[in-house]
C-alpha positions in Angstrom: -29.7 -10.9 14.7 -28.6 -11.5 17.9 -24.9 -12.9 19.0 -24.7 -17.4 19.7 -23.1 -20.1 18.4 -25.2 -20.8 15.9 -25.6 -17.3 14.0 -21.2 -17.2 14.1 -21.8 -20.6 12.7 -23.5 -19.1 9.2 -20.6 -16.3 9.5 -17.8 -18.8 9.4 -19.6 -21.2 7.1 -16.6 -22.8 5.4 -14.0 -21.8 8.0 -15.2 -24.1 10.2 -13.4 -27.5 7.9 -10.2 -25.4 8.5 -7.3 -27.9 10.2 -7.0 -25.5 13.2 -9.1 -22.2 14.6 -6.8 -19.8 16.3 -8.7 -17.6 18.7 -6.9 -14.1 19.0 -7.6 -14.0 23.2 -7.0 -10.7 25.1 -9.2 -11.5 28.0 -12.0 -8.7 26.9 -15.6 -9.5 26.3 -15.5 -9.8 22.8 -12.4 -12.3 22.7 -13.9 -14.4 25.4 -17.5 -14.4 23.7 -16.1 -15.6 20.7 -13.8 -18.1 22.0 -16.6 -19.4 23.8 -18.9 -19.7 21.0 -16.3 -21.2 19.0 -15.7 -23.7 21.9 -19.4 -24.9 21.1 -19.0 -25.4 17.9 -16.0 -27.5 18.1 -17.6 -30.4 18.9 -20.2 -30.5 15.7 -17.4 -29.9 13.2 -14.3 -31.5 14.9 -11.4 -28.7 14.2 -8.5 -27.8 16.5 -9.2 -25.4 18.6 -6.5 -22.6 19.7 -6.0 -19.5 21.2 -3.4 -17.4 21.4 -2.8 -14.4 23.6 -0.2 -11.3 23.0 1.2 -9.8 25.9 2.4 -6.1 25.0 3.7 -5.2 28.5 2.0 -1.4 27.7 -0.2 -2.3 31.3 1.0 -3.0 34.9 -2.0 -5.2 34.7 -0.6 -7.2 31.4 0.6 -10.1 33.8 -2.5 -10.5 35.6 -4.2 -10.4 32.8 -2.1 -13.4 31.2 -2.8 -15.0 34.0 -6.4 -14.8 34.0 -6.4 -15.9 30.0 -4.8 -18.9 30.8 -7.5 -19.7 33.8 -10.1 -19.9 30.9 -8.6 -21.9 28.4 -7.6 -24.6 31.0 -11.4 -24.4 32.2 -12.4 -24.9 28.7 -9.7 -27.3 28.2 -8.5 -25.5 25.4 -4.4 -25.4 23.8 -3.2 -22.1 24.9 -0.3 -19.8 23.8 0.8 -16.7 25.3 4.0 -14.8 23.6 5.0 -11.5 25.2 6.0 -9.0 22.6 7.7 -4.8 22.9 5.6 -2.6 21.8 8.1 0.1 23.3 9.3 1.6 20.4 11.0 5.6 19.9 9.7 5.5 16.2 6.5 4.3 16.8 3.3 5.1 19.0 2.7 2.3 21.8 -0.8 1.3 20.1 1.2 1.1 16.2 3.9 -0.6 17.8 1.9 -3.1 19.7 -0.6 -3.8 16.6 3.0 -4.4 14.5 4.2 -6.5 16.9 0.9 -8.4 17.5 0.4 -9.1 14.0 4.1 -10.2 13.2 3.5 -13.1 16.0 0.5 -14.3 14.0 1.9 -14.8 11.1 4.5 -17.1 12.5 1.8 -18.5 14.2 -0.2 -19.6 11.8 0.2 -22.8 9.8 -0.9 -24.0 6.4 -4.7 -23.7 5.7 -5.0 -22.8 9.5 -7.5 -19.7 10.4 -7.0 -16.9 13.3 -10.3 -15.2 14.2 -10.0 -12.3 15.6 -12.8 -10.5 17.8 -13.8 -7.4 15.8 -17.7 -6.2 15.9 -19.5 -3.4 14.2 -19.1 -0.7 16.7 -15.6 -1.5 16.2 -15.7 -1.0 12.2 -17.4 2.1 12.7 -15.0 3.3 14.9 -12.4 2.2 12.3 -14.2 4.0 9.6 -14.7 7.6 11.4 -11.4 7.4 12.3 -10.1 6.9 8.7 -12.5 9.7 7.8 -10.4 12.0 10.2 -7.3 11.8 9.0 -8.2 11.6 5.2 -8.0 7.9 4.1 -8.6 6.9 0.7 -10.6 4.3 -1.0 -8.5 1.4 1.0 -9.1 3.2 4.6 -12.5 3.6 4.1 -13.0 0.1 3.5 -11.8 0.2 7.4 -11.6 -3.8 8.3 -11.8 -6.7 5.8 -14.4 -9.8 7.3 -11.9 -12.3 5.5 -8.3 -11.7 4.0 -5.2 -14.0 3.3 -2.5 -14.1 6.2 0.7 -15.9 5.9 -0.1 -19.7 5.4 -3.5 -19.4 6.3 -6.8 -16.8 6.1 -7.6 -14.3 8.9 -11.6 -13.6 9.8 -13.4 -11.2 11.5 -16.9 -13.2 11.8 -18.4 -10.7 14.6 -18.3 -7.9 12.2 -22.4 -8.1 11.9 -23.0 -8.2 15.5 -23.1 -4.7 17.6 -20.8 -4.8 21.3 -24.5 -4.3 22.8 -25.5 -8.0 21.5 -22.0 -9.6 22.4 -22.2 -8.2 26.0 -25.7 -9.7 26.2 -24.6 -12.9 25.5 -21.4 -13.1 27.6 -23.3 -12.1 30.6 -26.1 -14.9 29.7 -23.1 -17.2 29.6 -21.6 -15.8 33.1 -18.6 -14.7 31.0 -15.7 -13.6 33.3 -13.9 -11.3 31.1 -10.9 -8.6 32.2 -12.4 -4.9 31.0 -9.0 -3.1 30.2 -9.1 0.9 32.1 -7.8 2.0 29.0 -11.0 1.5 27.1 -12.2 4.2 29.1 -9.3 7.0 28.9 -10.7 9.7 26.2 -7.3 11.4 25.6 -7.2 8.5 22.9 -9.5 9.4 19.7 -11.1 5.7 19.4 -12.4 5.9 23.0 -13.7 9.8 22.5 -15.5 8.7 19.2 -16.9 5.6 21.3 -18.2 7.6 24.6 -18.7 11.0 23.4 -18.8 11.8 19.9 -20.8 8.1 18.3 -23.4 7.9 21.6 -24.4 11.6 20.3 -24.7 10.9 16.7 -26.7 7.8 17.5 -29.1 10.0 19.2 -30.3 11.9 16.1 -29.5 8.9 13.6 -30.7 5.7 15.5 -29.1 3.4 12.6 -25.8 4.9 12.1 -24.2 2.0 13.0 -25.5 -0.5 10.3 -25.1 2.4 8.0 -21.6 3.5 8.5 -20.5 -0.3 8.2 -23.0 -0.9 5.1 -21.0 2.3 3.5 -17.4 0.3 4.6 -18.5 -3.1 2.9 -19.0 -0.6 -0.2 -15.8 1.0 0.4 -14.4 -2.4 0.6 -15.8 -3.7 -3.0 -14.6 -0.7 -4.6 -11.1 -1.4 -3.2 -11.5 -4.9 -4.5 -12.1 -3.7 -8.0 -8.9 -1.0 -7.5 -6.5 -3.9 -6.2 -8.0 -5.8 -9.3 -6.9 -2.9 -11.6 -3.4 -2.9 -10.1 -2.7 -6.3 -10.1 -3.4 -6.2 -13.7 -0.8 -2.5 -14.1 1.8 -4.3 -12.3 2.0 -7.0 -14.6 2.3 -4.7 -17.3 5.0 -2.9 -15.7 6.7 -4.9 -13.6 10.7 -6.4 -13.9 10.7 -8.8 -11.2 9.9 -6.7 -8.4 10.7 -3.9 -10.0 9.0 -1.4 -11.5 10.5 0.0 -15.3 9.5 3.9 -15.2 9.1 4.0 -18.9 6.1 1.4 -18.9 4.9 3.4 -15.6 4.3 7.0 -17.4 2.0 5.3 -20.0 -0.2 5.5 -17.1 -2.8 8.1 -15.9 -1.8 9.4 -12.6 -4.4 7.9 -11.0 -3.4 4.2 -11.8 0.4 5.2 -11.0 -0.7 5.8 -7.6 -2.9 2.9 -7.7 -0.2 0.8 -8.5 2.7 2.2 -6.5 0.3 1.7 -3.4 -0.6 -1.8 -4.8 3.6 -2.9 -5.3 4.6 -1.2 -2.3 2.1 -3.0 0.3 1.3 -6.7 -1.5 4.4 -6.7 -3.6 6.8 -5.4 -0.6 4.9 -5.7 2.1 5.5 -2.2 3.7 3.8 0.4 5.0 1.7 2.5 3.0 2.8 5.6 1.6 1.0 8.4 2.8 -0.5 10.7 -0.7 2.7 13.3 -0.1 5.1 10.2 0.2 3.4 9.1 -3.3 3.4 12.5 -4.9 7.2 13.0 -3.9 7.9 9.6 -5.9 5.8 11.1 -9.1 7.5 14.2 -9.0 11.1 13.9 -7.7 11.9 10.4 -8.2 10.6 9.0 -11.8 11.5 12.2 -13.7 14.9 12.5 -11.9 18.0 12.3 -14.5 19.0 8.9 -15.7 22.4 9.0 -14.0 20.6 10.1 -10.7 19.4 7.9 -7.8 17.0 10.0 -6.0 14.9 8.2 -3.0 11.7 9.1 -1.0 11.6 7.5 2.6 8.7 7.0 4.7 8.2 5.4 8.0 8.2 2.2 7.3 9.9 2.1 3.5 12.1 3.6 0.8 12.0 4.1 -3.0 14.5 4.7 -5.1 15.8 4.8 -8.7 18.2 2.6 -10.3 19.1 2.4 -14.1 15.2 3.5 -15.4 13.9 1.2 -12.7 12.1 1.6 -9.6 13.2 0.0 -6.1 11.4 -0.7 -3.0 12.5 -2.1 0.4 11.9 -1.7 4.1 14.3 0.9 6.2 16.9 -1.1 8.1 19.6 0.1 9.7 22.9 -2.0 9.1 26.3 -2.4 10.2 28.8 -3.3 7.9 31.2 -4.7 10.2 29.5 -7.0 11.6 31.0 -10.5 11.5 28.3 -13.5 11.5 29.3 -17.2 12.5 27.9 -20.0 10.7 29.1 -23.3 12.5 26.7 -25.8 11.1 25.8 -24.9 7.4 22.4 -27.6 7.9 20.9 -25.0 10.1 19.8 -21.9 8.4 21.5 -18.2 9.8 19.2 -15.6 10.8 20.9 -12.0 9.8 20.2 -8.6 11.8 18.4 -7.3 9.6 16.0 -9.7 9.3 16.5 -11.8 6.2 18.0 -15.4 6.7 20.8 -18.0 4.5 19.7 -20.9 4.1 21.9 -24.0 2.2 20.7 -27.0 0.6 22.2 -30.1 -0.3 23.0 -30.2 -3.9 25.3 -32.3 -6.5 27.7 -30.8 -8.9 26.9 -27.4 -8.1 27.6 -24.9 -5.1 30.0 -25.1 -3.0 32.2 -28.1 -2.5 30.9 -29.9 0.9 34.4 -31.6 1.2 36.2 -28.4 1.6 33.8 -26.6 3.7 33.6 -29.4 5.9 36.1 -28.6 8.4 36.6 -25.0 7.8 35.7 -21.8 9.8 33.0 -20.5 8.1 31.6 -17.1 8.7 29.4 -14.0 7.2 30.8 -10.6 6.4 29.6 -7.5 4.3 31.5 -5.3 2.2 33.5 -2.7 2.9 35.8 -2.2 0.0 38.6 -3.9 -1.2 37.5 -7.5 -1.2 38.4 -9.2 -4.6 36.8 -12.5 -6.0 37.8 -15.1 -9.2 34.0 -16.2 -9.9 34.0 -20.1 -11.2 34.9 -20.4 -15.1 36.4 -16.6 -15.1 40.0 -17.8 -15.4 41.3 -14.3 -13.0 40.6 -12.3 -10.3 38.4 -9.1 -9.8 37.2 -6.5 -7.8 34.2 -6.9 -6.1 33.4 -3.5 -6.6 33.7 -4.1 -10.6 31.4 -7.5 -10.2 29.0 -5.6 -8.1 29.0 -3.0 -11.4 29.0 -5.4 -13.8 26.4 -7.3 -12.1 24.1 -4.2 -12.2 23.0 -4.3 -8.3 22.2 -0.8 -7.2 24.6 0.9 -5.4 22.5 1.0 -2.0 22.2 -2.4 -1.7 25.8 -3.5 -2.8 27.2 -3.8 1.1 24.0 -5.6 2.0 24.9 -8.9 0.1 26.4 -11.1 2.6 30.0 -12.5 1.7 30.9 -16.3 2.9 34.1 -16.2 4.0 35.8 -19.7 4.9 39.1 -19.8 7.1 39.2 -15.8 5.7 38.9 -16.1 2.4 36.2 -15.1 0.2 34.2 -18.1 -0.7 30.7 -17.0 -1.9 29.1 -13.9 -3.1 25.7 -14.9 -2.0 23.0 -14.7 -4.4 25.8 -14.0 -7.4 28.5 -16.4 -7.2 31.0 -18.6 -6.2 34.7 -18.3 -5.7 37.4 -20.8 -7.1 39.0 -23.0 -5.3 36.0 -23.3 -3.7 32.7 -24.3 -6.0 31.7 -28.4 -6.3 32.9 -29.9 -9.6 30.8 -32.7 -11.2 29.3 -35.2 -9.3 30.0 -33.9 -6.4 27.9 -32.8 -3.4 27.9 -29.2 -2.4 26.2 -26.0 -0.4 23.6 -24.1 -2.8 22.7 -21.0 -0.6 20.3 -18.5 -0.7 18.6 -15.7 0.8 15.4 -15.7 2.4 13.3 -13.2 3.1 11.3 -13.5 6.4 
């Protein structure tokens, strides 16, 4: 089948009665095909259309090329966005860091129900799936890149992925598509553009159909990881103490479904990075047969496991600074933290803290570091936050992460725990319920 309007049409099928299509737009032929296409269609089904365009600064061209993006949508009288992102990073390679940072935008982006299509074709999946190949992928690699997948609020599609780069060029140039063609694509020293000009064109010489074969084999690949995520989600419930992991129920599985499943409750559950297989053979061996009294931890780019009191822990690597001192001047408003998560306070009655007294007072957000003493609502006396924190049972690691709510300097509100006398709501009375968000 050849690339138009109306074969993306059967592709998107329901898509289409979405609120809102976001168009992921670099510029390049295959985002500007699509958008077009998609621009055809809008008037037959009557969606918003959107597009959005990331600017990762990597190019002295990036400008121009932000530019040119918005040129096209105001020709085609189309909502545009552009956000400009870093995708400078020590720890991580320009094209990680820029994917990272591209995908983080989106899902802010994207509302309820609401759709992003991004401009992936086949010669792309096969790409994908050689390179996974190279570097020893699993079952979830090898499925390369899903057509259709949850994000955020909303779903993500890749609708080109039947259509080769050769049939989405044809029809941009029928079009008299002006689209930006990025040098880059060109340079060899990266492996996706050596596969593409040297190594696939040479393949395809002695196997004309490698391309509908290799992204047959990745639908396959994708099926099976279907039924493995299946599997998981049905270990995890087994296993799982909130979002946890108790060892003991753990080891009653094979090896094989332990992996499955720490792969499975690190990346949906957490939402990390993978483990790499060392990473997850370091956790079998070092980590769940540690002592009970120890509290070993294996760290990866992107994550950290540990072991608490026969449980496991996951959580993303981020670095911290205990004495940092937050103000919070208008409790309505939520507070973003450094490290990402945010506090958020909702109006409450008889519960919380007392509105009254934190109405005029000084309030700001600390972290422990040592010392700090609390007399939690219907204790009757005073204790050391240390002890709470003990008695409590939160793991040592994460113990000067809680925030603290101090008001006028003193301790007000262990955050996710309790509340300090004098000042918690009594009956009837409005107050502050707060909580942590993770974002």
């Amino acid at each position: 089948m050849s690339f138009s309007p109306e074969q993306l049409e059967q592709q998107l099928g329901a898509a289409l009665q979405a609120p809102c299509l976001w168009v992921a737009y670099s510029g390049g032929c295959d985002s500007h095909a699509l958008l077009h296409a998609i621009h055809a269609l809008q008037a037959h089904h009557g969606f918003t259309l959107r597009a959005i365009h990331i600017n990762h600064g990597l190019s002295p061209l990036a400008d121009a090329w932000e530019d040119h993006c918005l040129q096209v949508c105001t020709q085609l009288d189309i909502p545009y966005t552009a956000v400009r992102v870093d995708a400078r990073q020590k720890d991580r390679s320009p094209e990680e860091a820029a994917r990272e940072a591209r995908y983080a935008e989106w899902r802010k982006l994207l509302q309820q129900d609401e759709v992003l299509l991004l401009a992936h074709h086949q010669d792309d999946q096969v790409e994908t799936l050689m390179l996974q190949l190279l570097r020893g992928a699993g079952v979830k690699g090898l499925a390369a890149m899903p057509a259709e997948q949850a994000f955020a609020a909303g779903r993500l599609l890749r609708p080109m992925l039947g259509f080769l780069r050769e049939e989405i060029v044809s029809y941009a140039s029928a079009q008299n598509l002006n689209w930006i063609d990025d040098p880059s694509n060109f340079d060899t020293d990266f492996d996706r553009n050596f596969l593409r000009h040297e190594v696939i064109p040479l393949l395809q010489s002695r196997w004309p159909g490698m391309k509908t074969t290799l992204a047959r084999s990745a639908r396959h690949m994708g099926e099976a990881n279907s039924l493995l995520d299946e599997l998981a989600r049905g270990d995890w419930e087994t296993i799982r103490k909130e979002k946890t992991i108790v060892i003991n129920k753990l080891k009653h599985l094979s090896k094989v479904r332990q992996k499955n499943v720490l792969r499975y409750w690190a990346g949906e559950i957490h939402a990390l990075l993978m483990p790499g297989t060392v990473h997850l053979q370091r956790i079998l061996d070092e980590v769940l047969d540690a002592a009970d009294d120890a509290m070993p931890e294996v760290s990866w780019p992107g994550g950290v496991v540990r072991r608490f009191q026969g449980c496991l822990y996951a959580e993303a690597l981020r670095p911290h600074d205990v004495e940092q001192v937050i103000s919070w001047p208008d409790l309505a408003r939520p507070l973003r933290l450094p490290g990402g998560e945010m506090l958020q306070a909702s109006e409450v009655i008889g519960r919380g803290l007392s509105q009254k007294i934190l109405a005029n007072a000084h309030l700001e957000v600390r972290f422990r570091q040592g010392g700090e003493r609390c007399r939690p609502v219907g204790r009757g006396q005073t204790h050391q936050l240390k002890k709470l924190f003990q008695e409590w049972q939160v793991p040592p690691w994460r113990r000067n992460r809680v925030p603290l709510l101090y008001a006028n300097g003193e301790l007000a509100e262990v955050v996710g725990y309790c509340h300090c006398e004098p000042f918690a709501a009594t009956d009837a009375e409005p107050g502050w319920q707060i909580q942590v968000l993770n974002t």
